[in-house]
C-alpha positions as CSV (number, residue, x, y, z in Angstrom):
1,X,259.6,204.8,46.3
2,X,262.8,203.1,46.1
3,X,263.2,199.5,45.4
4,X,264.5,198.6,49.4
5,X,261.0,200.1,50.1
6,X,259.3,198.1,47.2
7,X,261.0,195.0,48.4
8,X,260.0,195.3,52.1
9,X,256.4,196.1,51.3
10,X,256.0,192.7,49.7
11,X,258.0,191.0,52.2
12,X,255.2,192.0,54.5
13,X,253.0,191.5,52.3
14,X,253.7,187.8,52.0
15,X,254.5,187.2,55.5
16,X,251.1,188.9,57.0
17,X,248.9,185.8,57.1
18,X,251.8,184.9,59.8
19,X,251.3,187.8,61.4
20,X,249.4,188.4,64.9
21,X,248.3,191.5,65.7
22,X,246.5,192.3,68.6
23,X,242.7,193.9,67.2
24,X,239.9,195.4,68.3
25,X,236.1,195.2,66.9
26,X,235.4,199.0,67.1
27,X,232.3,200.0,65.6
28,X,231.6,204.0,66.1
29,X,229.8,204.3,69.3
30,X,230.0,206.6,72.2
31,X,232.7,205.7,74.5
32,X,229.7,206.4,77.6
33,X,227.7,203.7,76.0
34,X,230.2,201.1,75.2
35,X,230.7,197.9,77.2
36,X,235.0,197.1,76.8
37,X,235.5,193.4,76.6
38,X,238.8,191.6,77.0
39,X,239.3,188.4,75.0
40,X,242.0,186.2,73.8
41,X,241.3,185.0,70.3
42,X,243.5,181.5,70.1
43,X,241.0,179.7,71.9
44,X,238.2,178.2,69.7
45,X,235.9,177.5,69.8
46,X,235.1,180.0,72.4
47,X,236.6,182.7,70.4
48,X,239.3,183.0,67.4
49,X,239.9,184.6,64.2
50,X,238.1,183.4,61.5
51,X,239.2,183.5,57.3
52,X,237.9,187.0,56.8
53,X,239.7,188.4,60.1
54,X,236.6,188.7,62.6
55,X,236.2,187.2,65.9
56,X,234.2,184.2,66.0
57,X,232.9,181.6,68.5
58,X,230.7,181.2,71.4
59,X,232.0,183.6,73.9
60,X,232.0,186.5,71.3
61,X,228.1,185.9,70.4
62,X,227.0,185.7,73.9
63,X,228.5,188.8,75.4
64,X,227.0,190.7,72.4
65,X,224.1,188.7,73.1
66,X,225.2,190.6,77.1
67,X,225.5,194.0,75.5
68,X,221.9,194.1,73.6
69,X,220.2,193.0,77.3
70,X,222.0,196.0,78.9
71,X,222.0,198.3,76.5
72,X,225.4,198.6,75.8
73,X,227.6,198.3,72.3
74,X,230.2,195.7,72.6
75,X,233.8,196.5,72.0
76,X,236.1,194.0,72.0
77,X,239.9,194.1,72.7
78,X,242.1,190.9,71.5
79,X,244.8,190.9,74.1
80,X,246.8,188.3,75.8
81,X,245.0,185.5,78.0
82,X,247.6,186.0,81.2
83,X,246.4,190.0,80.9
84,X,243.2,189.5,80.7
85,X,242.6,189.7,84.7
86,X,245.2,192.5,85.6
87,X,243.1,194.6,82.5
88,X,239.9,193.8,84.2
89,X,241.4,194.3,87.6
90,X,243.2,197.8,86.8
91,X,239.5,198.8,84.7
92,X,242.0,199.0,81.3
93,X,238.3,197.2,79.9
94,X,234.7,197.0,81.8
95,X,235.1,193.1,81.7
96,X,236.9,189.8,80.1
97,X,235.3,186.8,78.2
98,X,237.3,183.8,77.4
99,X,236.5,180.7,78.6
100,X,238.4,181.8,81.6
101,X,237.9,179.2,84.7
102,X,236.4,180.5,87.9
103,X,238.9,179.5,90.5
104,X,240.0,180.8,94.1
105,X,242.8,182.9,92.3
106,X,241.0,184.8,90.3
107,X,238.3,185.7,92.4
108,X,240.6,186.9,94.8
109,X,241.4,189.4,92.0
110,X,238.1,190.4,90.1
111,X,234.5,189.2,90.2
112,X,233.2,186.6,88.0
113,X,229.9,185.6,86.8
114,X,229.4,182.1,85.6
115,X,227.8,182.2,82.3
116,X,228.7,179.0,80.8
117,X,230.2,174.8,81.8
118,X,230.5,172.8,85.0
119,X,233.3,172.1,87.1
120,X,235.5,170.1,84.5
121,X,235.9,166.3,85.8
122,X,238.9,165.2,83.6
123,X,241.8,167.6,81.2
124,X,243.1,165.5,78.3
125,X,246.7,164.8,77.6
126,X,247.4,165.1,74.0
127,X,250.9,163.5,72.7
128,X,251.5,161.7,69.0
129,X,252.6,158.7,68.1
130,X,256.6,159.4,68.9
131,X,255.9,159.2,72.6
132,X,256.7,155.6,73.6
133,X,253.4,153.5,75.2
134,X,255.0,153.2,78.8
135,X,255.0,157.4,78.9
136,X,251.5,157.8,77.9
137,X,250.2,159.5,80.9
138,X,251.0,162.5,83.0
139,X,252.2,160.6,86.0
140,X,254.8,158.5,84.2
141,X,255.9,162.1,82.0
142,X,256.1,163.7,84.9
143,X,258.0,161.3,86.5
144,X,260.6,161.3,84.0
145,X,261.2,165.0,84.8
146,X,263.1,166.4,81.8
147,X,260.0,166.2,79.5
148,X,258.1,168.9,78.9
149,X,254.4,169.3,78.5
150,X,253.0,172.4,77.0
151,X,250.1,174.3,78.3
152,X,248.4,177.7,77.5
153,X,249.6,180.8,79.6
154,X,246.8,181.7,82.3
155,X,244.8,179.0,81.8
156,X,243.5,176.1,84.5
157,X,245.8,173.6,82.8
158,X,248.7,176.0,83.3
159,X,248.2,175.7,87.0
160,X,247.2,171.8,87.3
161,X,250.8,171.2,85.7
162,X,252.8,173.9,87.1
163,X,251.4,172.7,90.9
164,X,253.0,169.2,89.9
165,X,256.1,170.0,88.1
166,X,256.8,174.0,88.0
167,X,260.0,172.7,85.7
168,X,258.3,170.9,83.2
169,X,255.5,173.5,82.3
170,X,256.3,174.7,79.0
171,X,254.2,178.1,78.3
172,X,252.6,178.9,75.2
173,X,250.4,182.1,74.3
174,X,248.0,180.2,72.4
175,X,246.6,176.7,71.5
176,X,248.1,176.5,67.7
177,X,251.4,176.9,69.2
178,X,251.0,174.0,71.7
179,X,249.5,171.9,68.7
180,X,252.4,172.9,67.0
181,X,255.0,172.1,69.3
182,X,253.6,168.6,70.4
183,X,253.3,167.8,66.1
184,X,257.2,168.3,66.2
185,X,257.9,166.4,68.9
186,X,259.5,169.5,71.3
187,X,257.2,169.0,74.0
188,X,256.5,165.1,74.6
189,X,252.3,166.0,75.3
190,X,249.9,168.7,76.4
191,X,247.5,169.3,78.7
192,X,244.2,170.8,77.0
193,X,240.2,170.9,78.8
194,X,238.1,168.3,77.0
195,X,236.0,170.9,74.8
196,X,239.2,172.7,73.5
197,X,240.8,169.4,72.5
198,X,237.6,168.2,70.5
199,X,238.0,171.5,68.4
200,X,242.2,170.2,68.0
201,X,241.3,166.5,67.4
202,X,239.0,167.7,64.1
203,X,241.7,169.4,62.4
204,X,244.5,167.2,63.9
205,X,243.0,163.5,63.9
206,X,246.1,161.8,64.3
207,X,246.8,163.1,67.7
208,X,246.7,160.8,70.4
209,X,245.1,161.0,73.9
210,X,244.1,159.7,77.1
211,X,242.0,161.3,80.0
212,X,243.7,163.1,82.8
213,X,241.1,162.3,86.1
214,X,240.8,165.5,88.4
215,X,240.1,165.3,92.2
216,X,237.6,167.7,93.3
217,X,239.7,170.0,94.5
218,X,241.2,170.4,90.9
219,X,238.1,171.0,89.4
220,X,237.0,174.8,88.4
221,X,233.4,175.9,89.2
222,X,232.7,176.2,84.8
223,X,233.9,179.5,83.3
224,X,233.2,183.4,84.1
225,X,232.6,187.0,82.6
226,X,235.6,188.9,85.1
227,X,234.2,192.3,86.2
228,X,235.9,195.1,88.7
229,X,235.1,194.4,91.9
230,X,234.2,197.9,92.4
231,X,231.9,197.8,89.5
232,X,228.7,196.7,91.2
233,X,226.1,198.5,88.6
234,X,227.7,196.6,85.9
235,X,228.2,193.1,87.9
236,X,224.3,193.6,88.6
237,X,223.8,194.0,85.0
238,X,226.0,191.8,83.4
239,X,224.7,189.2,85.7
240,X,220.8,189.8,85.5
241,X,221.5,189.4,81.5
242,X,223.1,186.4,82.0
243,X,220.6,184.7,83.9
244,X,217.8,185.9,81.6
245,X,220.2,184.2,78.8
246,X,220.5,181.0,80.6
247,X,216.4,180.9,81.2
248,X,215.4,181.6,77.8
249,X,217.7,178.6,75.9
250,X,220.5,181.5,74.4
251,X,223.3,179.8,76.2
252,X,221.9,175.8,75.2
253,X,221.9,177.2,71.4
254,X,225.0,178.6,71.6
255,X,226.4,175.2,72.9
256,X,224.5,173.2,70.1
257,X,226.0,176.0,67.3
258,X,230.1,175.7,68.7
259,X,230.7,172.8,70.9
260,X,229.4,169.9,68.4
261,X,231.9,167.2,68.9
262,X,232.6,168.0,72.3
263,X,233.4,164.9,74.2
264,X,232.2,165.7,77.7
């Protein structure tokens, strides 16, 4: 091996923590008797990656929760959030967990069976200390109209700003980016739902915020499992599990075990 070679294994080496490489959880099981499941791990603490490389968080331990009810073994695919619908949609997977907000859009495009949350009554805007007092909410940033405020692609706060201000919207893939961005004062705030910014405001106490009020039209109907709309056997399934789920406490427990902190 020559020592270019040498050189660029180590580079790699070094730089793979920084690395993001789409993944699957594939354990060996017949393709026939596998449930496909789309997710986008940057979104804790419904699901991310965790020290040792696995998917974590509450969306990834109910729908294998899902899988044992209807006999199915889980495989998941890490993909991006905007492509998590079109997959679903084009039956690239069976179905797609995320935290993904039922609204008229999507279910104009897939079917989706709450499992989890209520219509969301506020967002938070999330800014740090550099943003002057008199711009401290999204009317007045919005207003100002060359500020940006970052949001997650495909997401219900994607939409909310993009309907106000299509120019000001700046898209991120995930949430560390945004946090990232609005730490070094690029984007002047974000917009985030209330349960992922209590995850962001433990690691990142020194953020600032302030509610964002939503009419009711603004408000999603809590989040969804997206299956084919031609897939009625596994819609039936998927949502008899779910139900049983919610009966029996699974779904509470889950709550208690990943959403501690959670300001709603």
């Amino acid at each position: 091996m020559s020592w270019k070679s040498i050189a660029w294994i180590l580079l790699l080496g070094a730089l793979g923590i920084g690395f993001y490489m789409r993944r699957r959880q594939i354990p060996t099981v017949d393709k026939a008797n596998a449930l496909t499941v789309g997710t986008n791990a940057t979104y804790p603490p419904y699901e991310s990656v965790n020290t040792d490389g696995n998917l974590e968080g509450f969306d990834i331990d109910f729908i294998k929760k899902v899988g044992e009810r209807i006999g199915k073994n889980v495989v998941i695919e890490d993909m991006g959030f905007d492509a998590l619908v079109l997959a679903t949609q084009q039956g690239k997977i069976d179905c797609a967990i995320a935290g993904i907000s039922i609204t008229p859009e999507k279910l104009q495009a897939v079917d989706m069976i709450h499992y989890q949350g209520g219509g969301a009554k506020h967002f938070v805007l999330v800014f740090t200390d550099a943003l002057p007092k008199e711009l401290r909410s999204l009317d007045a940033i919005l207003a100002k109209r060359d500020l940006p405020v970052a949001v997650q692609i495909g997401t219900i706060t994607e939409k909310f700003v993009r309907d106000k201000n299509q120019e000001q919207a700046r898209i991120f893939e995930s949430v560390s980016e945004i946090v990232m961005d609005v730490t070094h004062n690029k984007s002047s705030a974000a917009v985030f739902e209330s349960h992922i910014f209590a995850e962001v405001a433990q690691k990142f106490p020194k953020l600032k915020h302030v509610k964002i009020e939503l009419k009711p039209n603004e408000q999603s109907k809590g989040n969804g499992i997206c299956v084919n709309k031609k897939n009625k056997t596994l819609h039936a399934n998927i949502k008899k599990a779910v139900e049983e789920l919610k009966k029996e406490g699974i779904v509470k427990a889950l709550e208690q075990k990943w959403f501690a902190g959670d300001e709603e």
